[in-house]
C-alpha positions in Angstrom: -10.0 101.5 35.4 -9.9 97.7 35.7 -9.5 95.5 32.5 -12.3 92.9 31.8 -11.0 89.5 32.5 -12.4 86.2 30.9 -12.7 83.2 33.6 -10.3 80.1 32.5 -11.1 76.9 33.9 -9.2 73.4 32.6 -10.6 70.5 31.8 -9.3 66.7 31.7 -9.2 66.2 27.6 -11.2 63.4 27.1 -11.2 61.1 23.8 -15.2 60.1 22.9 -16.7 57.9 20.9 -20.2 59.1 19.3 -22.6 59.2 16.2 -24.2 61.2 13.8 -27.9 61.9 15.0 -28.9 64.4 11.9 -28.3 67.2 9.6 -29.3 70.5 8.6 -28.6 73.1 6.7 -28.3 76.4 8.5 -27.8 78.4 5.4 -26.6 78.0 2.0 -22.8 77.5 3.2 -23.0 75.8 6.8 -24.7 72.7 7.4 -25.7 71.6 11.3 -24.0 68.2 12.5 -25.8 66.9 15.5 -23.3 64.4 17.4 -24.8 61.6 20.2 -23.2 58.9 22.2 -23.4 57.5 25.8 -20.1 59.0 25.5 -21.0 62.6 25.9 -22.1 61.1 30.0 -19.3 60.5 32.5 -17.7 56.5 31.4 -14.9 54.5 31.7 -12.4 54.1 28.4 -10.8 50.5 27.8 -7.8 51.0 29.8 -10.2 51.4 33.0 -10.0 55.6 33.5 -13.2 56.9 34.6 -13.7 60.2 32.1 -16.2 62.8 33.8 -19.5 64.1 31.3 -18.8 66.4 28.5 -18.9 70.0 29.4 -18.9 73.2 27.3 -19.9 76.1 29.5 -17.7 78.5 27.3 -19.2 80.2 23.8 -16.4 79.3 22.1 -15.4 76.2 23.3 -13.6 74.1 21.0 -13.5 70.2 19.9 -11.3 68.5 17.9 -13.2 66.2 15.4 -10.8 63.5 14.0 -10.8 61.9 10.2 -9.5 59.7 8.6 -6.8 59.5 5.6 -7.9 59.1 2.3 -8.9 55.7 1.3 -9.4 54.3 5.0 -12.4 54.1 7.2 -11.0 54.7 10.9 -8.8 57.6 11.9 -6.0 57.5 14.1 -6.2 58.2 16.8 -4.2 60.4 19.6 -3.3 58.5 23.2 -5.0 60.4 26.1 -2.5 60.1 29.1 -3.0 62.4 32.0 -5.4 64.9 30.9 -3.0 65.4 28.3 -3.2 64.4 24.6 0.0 62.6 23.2 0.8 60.9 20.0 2.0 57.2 19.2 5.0 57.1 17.1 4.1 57.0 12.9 1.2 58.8 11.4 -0.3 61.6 13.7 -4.0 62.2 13.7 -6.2 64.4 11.3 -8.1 66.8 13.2 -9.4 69.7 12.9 -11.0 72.3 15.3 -15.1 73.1 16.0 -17.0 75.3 18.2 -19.5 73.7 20.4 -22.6 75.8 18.8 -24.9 73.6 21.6 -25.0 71.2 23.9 -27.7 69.8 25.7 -26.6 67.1 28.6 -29.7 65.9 29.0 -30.6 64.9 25.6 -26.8 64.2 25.0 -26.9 66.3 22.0 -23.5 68.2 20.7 -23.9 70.6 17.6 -21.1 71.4 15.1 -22.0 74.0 12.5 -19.1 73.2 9.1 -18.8 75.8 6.6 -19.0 74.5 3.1 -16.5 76.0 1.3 -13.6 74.5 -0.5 -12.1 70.8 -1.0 -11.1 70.9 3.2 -11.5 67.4 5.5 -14.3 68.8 7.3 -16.2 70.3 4.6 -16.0 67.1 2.4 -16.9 65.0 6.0 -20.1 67.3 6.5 -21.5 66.8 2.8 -21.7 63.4 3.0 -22.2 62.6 6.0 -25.6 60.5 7.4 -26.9 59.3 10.4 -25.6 56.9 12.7 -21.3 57.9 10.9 -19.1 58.1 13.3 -17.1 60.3 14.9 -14.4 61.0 17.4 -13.8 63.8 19.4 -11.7 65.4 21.8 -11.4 68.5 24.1 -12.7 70.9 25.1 -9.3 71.3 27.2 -10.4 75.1 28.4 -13.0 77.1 28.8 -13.6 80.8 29.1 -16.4 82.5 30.8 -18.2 85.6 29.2 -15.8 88.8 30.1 -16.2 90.0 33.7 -16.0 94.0 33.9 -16.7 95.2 30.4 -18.5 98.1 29.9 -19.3 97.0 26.3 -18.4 94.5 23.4 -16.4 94.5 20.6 -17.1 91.3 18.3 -15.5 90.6 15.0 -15.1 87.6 12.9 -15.6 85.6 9.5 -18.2 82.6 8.6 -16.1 80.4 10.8 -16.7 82.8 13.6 -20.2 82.6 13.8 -21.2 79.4 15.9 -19.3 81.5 18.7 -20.3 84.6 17.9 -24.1 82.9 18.3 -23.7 81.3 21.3 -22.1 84.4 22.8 -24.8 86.7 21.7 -27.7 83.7 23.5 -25.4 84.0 26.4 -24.6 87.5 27.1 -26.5 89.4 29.9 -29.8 91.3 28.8 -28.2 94.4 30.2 -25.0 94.2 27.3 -23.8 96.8 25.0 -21.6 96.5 22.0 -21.1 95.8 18.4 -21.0 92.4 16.1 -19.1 92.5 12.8 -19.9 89.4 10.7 -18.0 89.1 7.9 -19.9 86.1 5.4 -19.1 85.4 2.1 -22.4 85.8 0.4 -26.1 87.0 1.7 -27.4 83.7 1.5 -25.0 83.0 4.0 -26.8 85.5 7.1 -28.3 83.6 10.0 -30.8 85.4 12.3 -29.2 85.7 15.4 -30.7 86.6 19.0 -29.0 88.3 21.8 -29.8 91.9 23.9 -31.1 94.6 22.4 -28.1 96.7 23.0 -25.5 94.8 21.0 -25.9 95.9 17.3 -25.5 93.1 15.0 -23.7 94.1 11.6 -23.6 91.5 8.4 -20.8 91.7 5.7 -21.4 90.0 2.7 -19.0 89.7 0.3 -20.3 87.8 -2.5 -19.1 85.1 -5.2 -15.1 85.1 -4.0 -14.1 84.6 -0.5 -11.2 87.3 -1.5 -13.5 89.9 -3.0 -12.8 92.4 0.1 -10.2 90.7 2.7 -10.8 94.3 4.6 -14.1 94.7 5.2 -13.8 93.7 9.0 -11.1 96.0 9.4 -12.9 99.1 7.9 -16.2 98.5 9.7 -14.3 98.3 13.0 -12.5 101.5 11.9 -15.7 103.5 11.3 -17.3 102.3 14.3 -18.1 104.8 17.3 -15.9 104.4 20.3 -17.7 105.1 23.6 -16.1 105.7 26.7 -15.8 102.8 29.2 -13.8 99.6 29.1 -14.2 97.8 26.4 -13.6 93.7 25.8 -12.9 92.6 22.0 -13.1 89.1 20.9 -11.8 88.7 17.6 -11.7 85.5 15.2 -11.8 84.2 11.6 -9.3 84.5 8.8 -5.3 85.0 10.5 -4.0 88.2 8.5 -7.5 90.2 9.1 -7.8 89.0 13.0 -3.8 90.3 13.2 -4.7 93.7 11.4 -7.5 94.9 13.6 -6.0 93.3 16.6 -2.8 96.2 15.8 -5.5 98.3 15.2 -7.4 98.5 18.6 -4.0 98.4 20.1 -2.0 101.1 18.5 -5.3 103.3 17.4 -7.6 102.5 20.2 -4.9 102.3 23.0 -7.1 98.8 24.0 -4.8 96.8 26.5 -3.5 93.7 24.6 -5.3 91.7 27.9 -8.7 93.1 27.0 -8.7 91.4 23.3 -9.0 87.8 23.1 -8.3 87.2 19.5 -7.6 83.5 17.1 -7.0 82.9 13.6 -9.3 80.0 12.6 -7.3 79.6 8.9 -5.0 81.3 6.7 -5.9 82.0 3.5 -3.3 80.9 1.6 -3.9 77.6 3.1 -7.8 77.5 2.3 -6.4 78.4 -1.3 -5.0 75.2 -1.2 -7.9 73.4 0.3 -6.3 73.3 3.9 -7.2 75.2 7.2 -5.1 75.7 10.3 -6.3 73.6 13.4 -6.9 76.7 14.7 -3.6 78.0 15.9 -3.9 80.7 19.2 -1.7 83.4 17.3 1.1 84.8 18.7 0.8 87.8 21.4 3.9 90.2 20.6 
């Protein structure tokens, strides 16, 4: 039987100027940042390279949106040499990691959905942020295509999972089978979501404390029928639960490690502090 593949195609990192266009609030925790510029079209930065249109043909695509330090108005910024993001000697740049929820190249319209939780850059940036801020970007530097040769889905992530969960779900085939696992921290926090009538979408809310049940992906994923064919699982959200059910399909399922795509978005200890990883890919033993 042949393991489902995702597509990778690389892209020339590009560093973009743009602006706020709106805001809304998705649900109680995550509010909608709409990002514009002439930027998002193919241009030509200062030092005369020619920079091809934004793309994100991937679900979870990723940007890097860059702030600046307490107290000052302009971040700094990373040098973009090659393709290849580098970084001037002193202070490195505050970024950290977004899915592309949409874009639309015509209207030149990029959404980032922020979770508000917490005292974290992004968080604090989305609050108070209005139309016409600005902000920089950069990336995506890959993209992966929908898997190729899966039989059926496995999906399972945390509040900071669901813009790609989403977009995945909008962009699967109508002909797709498989399960979602959504693990939010409260009921206000459930988006409706739309995607083939054969992937079953389940919500986990846990309620007032983000820690109330740091398992409950885990067990669902446990209990969960497992039907013959060759299954794809996309895992993402909070590091130690992404690493536990990633042994789990593994070691339990007998899943080959090339069939799971899997990232931890943050660590928990770190959000206790009011930080979150940029998105490190984890490790693959």
């Amino acid at each position: 039987m042949s393991v489902p593949v995702r597509p990778l195609v690389v892209f020339p990192v590009a560093l973009r100027e743009l602006v706020v266009a709106r805001t809304v609030d998705v649900t109680a925790g995550t509010r909608r940042v709409t990002l514009t510029g002439d930027q998002l079209g193919a241009f030509t930065s200062a030092d005369g390279t020619g920079w091809p249109a934004f793309a994100s043909p991937g679900f979870d695509d990723d940007i890097r949106l860059l702030f600046p330090y307490p107290g000052e108005r302009e971040p700094v910024l990373p040098l973009i040499e090659d393709g290849r993001v580098t970084f001037a000697e002193g202070r490195r740049p505050i970024a950290r990691a977004y899915t592309v929820r949409r874009y639309d190249p015509r209207g030149r319209e990029l959404d980032v959905d922020v979770v508000l939780h917490g005292d974290g850059v992004a968080s604090n940036w989305a609050r108070a942020v209005v139309p016409g801020d600005r902000m920089h970007i950069a990336g995506p530097g890959t993209t992966r295509g929908v898997p190729v040769g899966a039989d059926r889905l496995l999906v399972a992530g945390d509040d900071t999972a669901v813009p790609a969960i989403a977009r995945l779900l909008e962009e699967l085939p109508d002909d797709a089978r498989g399960h979602v696992f959504i693990d939010v921290e409260h009921v206000t926090h459930v988006q409706e979501l739309h995607g083939p009538a054969g992937v079953d979408v389940t919500w986990l809310p846990r309620g007032p404390s983000a820690a109330a049940r740091p398992g409950a992906l885990l067990t669902a994923v446990r209990a969960m029928a497992w039907a013959d064919g060759a299954w794809f699982a996309w895992l993402a959200g909070e590091q130690s639960a992404v690493q536990q059910i990633r042994r789990h399909l593994v070691h339990d399922r007998q899943l080959p490690r090339s069939a799971i795509d899997f990232t931890g978005y943050w660590k928990r200890a770190a959000a206790a502090d009011g930080v979150r990883s940029p998105r490190p890919r984890l490790p693959r033993p």
